[in-house]
C-alpha positions, 0 to 999 in steps of 0.5 A, spaced: 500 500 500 505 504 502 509 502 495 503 504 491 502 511 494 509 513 493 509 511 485 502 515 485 506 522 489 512 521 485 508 522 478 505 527 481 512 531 484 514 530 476 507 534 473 508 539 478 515 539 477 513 540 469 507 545 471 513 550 475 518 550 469 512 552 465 510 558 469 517 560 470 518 561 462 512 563 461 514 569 467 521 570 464 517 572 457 513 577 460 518 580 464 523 581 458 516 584 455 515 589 460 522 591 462 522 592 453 515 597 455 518 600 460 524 602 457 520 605 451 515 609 456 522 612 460 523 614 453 517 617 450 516 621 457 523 624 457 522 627 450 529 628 449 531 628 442 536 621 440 543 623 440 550 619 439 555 620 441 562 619 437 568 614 439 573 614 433 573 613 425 578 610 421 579 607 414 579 599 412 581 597 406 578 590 402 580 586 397 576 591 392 576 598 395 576 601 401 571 604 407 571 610 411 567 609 418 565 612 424 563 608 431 558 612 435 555 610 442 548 610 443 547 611 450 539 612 449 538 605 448 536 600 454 541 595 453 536 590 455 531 590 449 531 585 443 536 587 437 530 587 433 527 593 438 534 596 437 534 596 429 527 599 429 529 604 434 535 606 430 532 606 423 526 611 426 530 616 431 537 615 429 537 614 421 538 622 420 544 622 426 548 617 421 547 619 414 549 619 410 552 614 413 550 606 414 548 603 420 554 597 418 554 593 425 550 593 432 553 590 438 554 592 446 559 594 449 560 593 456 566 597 458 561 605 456 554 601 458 551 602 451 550 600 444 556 601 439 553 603 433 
């Protein structure tokens, strides 16, 4: 009897384990989406025009021709949103900032706390 309700708990442990791991994902998810919001609230009511600020420029060359380049810090971008909000905060905010040239790369960068753009 005793062997038969250790069985029976010991399933439902598993389900409740599988249950918890849903609600963490799921609360994962929602947090993410609202840090996102929040961030653009934070932005929406500080109604400060984007800026970026330059960091240094240089010339590469390539197998074909050569490039001129610019690296600027975009400090206004939260770092905790998704590139995809970043791509689309830059091609509507920060496009006339950077012509006329184009956005090449995006990353983070851990040293200035920002985007490097």
């Amino acid at each position: 009897m005793d062997l038969q309700r250790y069985y029976r708990l010991e399933a439902e442990n598993e389900v409740l384990k599988k249950e918890k791991q849903e609600l963490e994902e799921k609360l994962k998810s929602e947090q993410k989406r609202l840090r996102e919001a929040c961030g653009a609230w934070r932005r929406l009511a500080q109604q400060q025009p984007p800026k970026a600020e330059f960091v240094e420029q240089g010339y590469r060359e390539t197998i074909d021709s050569g490039y001129h380049f610019k690296v600027y810090l975009v400090k206004d971008i939260p770092l905790d949103l998704d590139i995809e909000e970043v791509m689309k905060a830059l091609k509507e905010d920060y496009a006339p900032l950077f012509h006329p040239y184009r956005v090449f790369a995006v990353r983070t960068n851990s040293r200035h706390g920002c985007w490097l753009v």
